[in-house]
N, C-alpha and C positions, 0 to 999 in steps of 0.2 A: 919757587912758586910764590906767587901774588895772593895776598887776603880777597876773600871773593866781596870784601866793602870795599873798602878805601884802597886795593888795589896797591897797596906797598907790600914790599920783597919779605918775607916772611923766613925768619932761618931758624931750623931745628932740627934735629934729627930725624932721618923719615924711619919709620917702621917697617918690617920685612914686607908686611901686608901693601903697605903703600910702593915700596922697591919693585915689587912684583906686579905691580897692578897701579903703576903711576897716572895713569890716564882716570884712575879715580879721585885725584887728589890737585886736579888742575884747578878745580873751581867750589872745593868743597871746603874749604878752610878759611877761618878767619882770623885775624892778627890777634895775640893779646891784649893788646891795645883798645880794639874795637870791641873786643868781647867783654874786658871792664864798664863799657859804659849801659851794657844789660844787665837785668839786674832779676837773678834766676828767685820766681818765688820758695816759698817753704810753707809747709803743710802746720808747723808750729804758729799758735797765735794767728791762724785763719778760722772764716768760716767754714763750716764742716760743709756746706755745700757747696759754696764757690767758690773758697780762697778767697776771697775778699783778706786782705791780712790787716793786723792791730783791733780783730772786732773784740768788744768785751764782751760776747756770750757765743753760745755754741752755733746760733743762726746770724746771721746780717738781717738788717729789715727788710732789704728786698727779698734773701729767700724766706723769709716768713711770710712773706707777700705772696710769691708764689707758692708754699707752701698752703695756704688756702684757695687758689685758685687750681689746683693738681693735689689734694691729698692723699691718689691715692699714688701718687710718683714717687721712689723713692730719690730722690734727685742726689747724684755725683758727679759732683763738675771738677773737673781738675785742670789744671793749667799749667805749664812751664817757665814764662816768666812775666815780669809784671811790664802794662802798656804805659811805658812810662816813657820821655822825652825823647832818647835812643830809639826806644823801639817805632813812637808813631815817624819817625823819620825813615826809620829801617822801611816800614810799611809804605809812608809816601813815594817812595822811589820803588817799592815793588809792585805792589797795589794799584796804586794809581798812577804811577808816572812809566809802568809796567817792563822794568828793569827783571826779565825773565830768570837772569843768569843768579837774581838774588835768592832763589829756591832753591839756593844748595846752602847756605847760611848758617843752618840749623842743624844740622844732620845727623851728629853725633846726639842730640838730645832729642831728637826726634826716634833714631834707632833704638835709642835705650829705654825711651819711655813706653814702645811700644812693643819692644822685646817682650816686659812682663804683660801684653795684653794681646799676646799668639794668639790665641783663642779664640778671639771675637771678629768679628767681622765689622772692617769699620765702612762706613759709607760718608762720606764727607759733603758738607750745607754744599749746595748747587747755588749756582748764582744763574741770572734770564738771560737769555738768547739774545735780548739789545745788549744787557753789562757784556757777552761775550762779544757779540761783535766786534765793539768799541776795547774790550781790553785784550783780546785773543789770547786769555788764558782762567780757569779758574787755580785763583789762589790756591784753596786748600789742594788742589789735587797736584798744583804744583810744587808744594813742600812734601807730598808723599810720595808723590814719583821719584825727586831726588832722593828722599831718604829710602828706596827700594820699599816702601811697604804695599803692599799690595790692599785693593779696597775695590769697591763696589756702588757703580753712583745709581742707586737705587732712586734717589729723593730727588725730586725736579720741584723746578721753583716756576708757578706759572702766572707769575703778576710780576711786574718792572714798574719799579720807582726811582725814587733818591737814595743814594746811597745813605748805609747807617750812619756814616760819620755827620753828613750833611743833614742830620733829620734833628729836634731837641727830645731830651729826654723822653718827654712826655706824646711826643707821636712816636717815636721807637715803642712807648709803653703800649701805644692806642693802634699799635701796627694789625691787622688781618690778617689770616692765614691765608701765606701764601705759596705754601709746599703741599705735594703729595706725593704716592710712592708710584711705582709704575706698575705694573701687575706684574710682573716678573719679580720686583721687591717684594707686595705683600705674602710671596709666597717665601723668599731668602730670607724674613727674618722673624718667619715664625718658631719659634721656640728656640731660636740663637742667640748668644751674650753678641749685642751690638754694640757699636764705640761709635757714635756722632761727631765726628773732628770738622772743628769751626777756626779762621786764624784769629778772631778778637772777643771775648766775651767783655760785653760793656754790661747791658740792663738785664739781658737772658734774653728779652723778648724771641730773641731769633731761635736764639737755643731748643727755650720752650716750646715753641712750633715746631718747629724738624720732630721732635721728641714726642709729641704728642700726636703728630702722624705715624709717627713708629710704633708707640705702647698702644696704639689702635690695633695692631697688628698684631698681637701679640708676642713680643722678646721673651726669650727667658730672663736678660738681663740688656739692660739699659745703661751706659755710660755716656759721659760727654765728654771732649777733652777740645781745649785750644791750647796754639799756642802762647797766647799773650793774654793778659786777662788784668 
């Protein structure tokens, strides 16, 4: 089998799992090689709300920033690894250069992380009807379908601009709300532990929207998770 990046031969021993069910492992694996150059965050010497990591106190400035603009949110954002040089590459070729086949990449740490979050119901950021056009796929829904989890796209996004990458800090921060839920959602996540799965958390802004359409609604419990952060 081939690494589902760089497409070199990949030799290891397969698993009974995979023996038996090889046609799952055609495009879900990535070299060791490639996978050195991501770089998996850790929950040690982060912020308790984003992962931001190396902060020297319990919050970042941003989430104390948002922290008074949501007080009453209990805000948990968690992330799996850091968007660092690898990764915005990983992403320009999936993202935007819309290399589909790269939504199996992740898999194993997408299954695992979501193994301990059975419970909730996750609904994943939507992106507009122009980004789909032009890219014929939403991201996030593409790293969940790979990794079999099931979810619910309750949340539609109904305003189209620049993408986050192309925006600067400070119009990401200046961004309007431009999600709501469909009425079939406000009624799915009343009293339900939700999961918001997003693939990049830069400022929150985006986060905080999706989330603050949702705690409208009332959750029993609110999560956030991307993959890269």
């Amino acid at each position: 089998m081939n690494c589902n990046y760089c497409h070199q031969t990949i030799n290891r021993n397969l698993t009974l799992k995979e023996i038996f069910l090889p046609q799952k492992i055609l495009s879900e694996q990535l070299c060791s090689r490639c996978m050195k150059t991501f770089q998996l965050l850790e929950k040690k010497d982060s912020c308790q709300g984003c992962q931001r990591q190396s902060t020297q106190t319990a919050y970042c400035k941003d989430c104390l920033r948002w922290q008074q603009i949501y007080p009453n949110y209990n805000f948990q954002h968690e992330a799996l690894f850091s968007y660092n040089q690898a990764m915005q590459e990983w992403f320009e070729l999936y993202k935007f250069k819309g290399d589909y086949r790269l939504r199996h990449s992740f898999v194993p740490y997408l299954q695992s992380y979501f193994k301990q979050k059975n419970t909730f119901l996750a609904i994943p950021m939507p992106i507009s009807k122009e980004r789909m056009e032009v890219r014929g796929f939403n991201q996030v829904e593409g790293l969940l379908d790979a990794a079999g989890i099931p979810y619910e796209p309750h949340l539609i996004r109904f305003t189209h601009g620049l993408s986050q990458v192309q925006k600067t800090r400070k119009e990401r921060l200046s961004l309007k709300q431009p999600f709501k839920l469909t009425q079939e959602g406000q009624k799915a996540v009343l009293n339900r532990d939700i999961i918001l799965v997003d693939d990049i958390y830069t400022t929150g802004r985006t986060t905080f929207h999706g989330a603050q359409v949702i705690l409208a609604n009332h959750p029993a419990k609110l999560y956030t998770f991307s993959l890269a952060r």
